[in-house]
Steps between C-alpha positions, in 0.01 A plus 500: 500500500547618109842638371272807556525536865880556549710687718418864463766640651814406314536841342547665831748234631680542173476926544718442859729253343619704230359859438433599859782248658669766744808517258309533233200749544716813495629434137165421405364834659728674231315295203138490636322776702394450820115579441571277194594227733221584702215494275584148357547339866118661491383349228627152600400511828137598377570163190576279831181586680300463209665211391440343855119589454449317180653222620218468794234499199655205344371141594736428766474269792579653825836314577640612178401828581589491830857423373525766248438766740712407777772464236495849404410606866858332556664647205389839607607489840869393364466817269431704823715351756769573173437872480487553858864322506583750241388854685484445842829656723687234561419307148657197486921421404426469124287809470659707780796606287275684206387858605196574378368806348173633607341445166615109567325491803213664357460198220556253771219671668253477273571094350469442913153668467449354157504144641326592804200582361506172372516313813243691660277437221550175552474508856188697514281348214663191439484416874397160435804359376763729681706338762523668794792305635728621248744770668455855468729702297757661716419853348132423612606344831703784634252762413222358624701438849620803442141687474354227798818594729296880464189382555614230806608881703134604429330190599760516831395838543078425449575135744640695797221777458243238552678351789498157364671265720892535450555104456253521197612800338859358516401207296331677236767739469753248493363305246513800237850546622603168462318485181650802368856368599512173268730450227237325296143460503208371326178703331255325754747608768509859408154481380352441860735683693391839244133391600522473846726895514161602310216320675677614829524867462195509372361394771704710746347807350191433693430711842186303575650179609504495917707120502764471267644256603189286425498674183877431401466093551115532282705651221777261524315200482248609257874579303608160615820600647572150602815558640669302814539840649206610510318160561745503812363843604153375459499204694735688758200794479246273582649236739561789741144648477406132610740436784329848622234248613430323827269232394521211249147627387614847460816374276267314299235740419821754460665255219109429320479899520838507290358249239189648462686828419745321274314261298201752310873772399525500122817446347601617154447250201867316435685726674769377773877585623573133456232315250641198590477548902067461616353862524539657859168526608448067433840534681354692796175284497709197561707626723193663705311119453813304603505713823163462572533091488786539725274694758259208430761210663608717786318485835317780583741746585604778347790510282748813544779367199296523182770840421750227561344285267429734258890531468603180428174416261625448114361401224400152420533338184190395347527174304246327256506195731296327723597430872526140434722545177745724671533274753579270262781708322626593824568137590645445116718788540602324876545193399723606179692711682377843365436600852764325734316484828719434824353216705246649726451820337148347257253662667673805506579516096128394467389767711708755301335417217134486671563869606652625200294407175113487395327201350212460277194641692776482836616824597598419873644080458498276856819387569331183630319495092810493325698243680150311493524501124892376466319190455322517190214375358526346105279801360781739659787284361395493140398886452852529664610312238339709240667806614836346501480342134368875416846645638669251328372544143573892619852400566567316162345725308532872605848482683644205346541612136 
């Protein structure tokens, strides 16, 4: 970046330092006039934006301009959370001793909705580079809970009307209320919990849908809502359809009926409650596939626990590791003392780990494969090695300087 591309705004940090400082801005009300004051918080806030734009034509790489705008996103959500510190009721000690006129509160007001405009410019056309894990404003976080606390009573009020079952309305309504109750949060967080409120009372306006419940888990995965909770309620949902059944065959087809209705849902493009957690319906396919290979080992009889089962099921961790490599960092970790394994209890810490993670091309792992593998074969022991030289070089040089 060029001298040219600097921080844009330093004039309004220096405007609530000095001028507009809370012990300040009624002496300067008495100099300047308030639509004075007004105008040229305007005119910068329109010099920023502009500014911002011709800095986009430049010849820029994208991590330099990646940087520059989540530096002034940053800066302008310390302007905000500063104002809001300022007005709100119960302002904070240093502030809470100056009574402010209403002409003060009317500046205030408008430099708050000055440097707003700003960050939803950037957040709306400059989406690219804006970092949705930076936290939201407080002034922006409490209204919005504020406005989704209104519309939660609504979408309470369109749930019950549909008779959806209670156990699933009570999750959906006590996510917004649990969202809506946090001291901080990020954009993505607010971001998806605003789209959901939407998508869902939108959807609720219909009178032409005859099973909504059906209808509330299609929208939720095709919003990838993949939260525990309602994973939980899924496989809960589903397990006791299945233990409805008296045969083995009947379970079966009832669990391949489930799959076939899962697998063809869309989903919304990059959209999840937890990015970082797999999407709920490849969460519900597993789930659905690791029951049906347990049907497969079982005599045939049926099987009346699968609601049983469906309770205790969790997640499992998926590593980028073959069975034969994890069974070979199991047995470092062992043998290092990373995992401190009473005598006799082996098979049981190797079948913890056989039920609780995924392989490469493994989703359900043999306890009998993995303890197979603690003996490794040279091929195994020198990409093991690889990875470990990689973690090292990681170690030195990202935490170790």
């Amino acid at each position: 970046m060029t001298n040219k591309a600097k921080f844009e705004l330093t004039q309004f940090e220096r405007l609530l330092k000095n001028d507009l400082h809370p012990k300040n801005i009624e002496t300067t009300l008495k100099t300047r006039p308030i639509e004075a004051l007004k105008l040229s918080i305007d005119i910068e806030t329109s010099r920023i934006t502009d500014t911002i734009k011709n800095v986009l034509c430049d010849e820029y790489d994208d991590p330099h301009l990646e940087r520059y705008i989540q530096l002034h996103v940053s800066g302008a959500i310390s302007i905000l959370d500063l104002i809001y510190a300022i007005i709100r009721p119960e302002a904070a000690e240093i502030f809470n001793e100056v009574r402010l006129c209403e002409g003060c509160i009317d500046v205030y007001m408008h430099l708050k909705a000055g440097v707003k405009t700003i960050l939803n410019y950037i957040e709306k056309d400059l989406s690219k580079y804006f970092d949705l894990s930076l936290p939201v404003p407080d002034s922006f976080r409490i209204g919005s809970a504020r406005q989704l606390m209104e519309d939660r009573n609504v979408l309470q009020a369109k749930l019950r009307s549909k008779e959806i079952d209670p156990l699933l309305q009570e999750l959906i309504l006590d996510y917004v209320s649990g969202h809506c109750v946090l001291e901080t949060c990020s954009y993505l967080e607010q971001k998806y919990t605003k789209l959901l409120m939407a998508h869902l009372l939108n959807v609720l306006r219909s009178n032409k849908i005859k099973d909504w419940n059906r209808k509330m888990v299609v929208e939720l995965i095709y919003l990838n809502f993949n939260k525990s909770t309602f994973f939980t309620w899924c496989r809960k949902f589903i397990a006791a359809d299945v233990d409805g059944h008296q045969t083995v065959k009947e379970q079966v087809l009832r669990f391949n009926w489930y799959l076939k209705e899962i697998k063809p849902l869309d989903v919304k493009p990059n959209v999840f409650y937890k990015p970082g957690r797999p999407g709920i319906r490849e969460l519900l396919e597993h789930y659905i596939s690791g029951e049906l290979v347990y049907l497969s080992e079982l005599p045939a009889e049926p099987v009346q626990n699968f609601k049983e089962r469906a309770e205790k099921f969790d997640f499992k961790l998926p590593l980028s590791l073959s069975v034969s490599q994890l069974a070979l960092f199991i047995e470092l970790f062992i043998r290092t003392g990373v995992f401190p394994v009473e005598k006799g209890k082996m098979k049981a810490t190797m079948g913890f780990f056989a039920a609780n993670v995924t392989t490469v091309g493994t989703e359900e792992i043999s306890l009998k494969s993995l303890d197979n593998n603690r003996r490794p074969k040279p091929k195994v022991c020198d990409a093991i090695e690889g990875i470990l030289e990689r973690m090292l070089d990681l170690l030195r040089n990202d935490f170790m300087k």
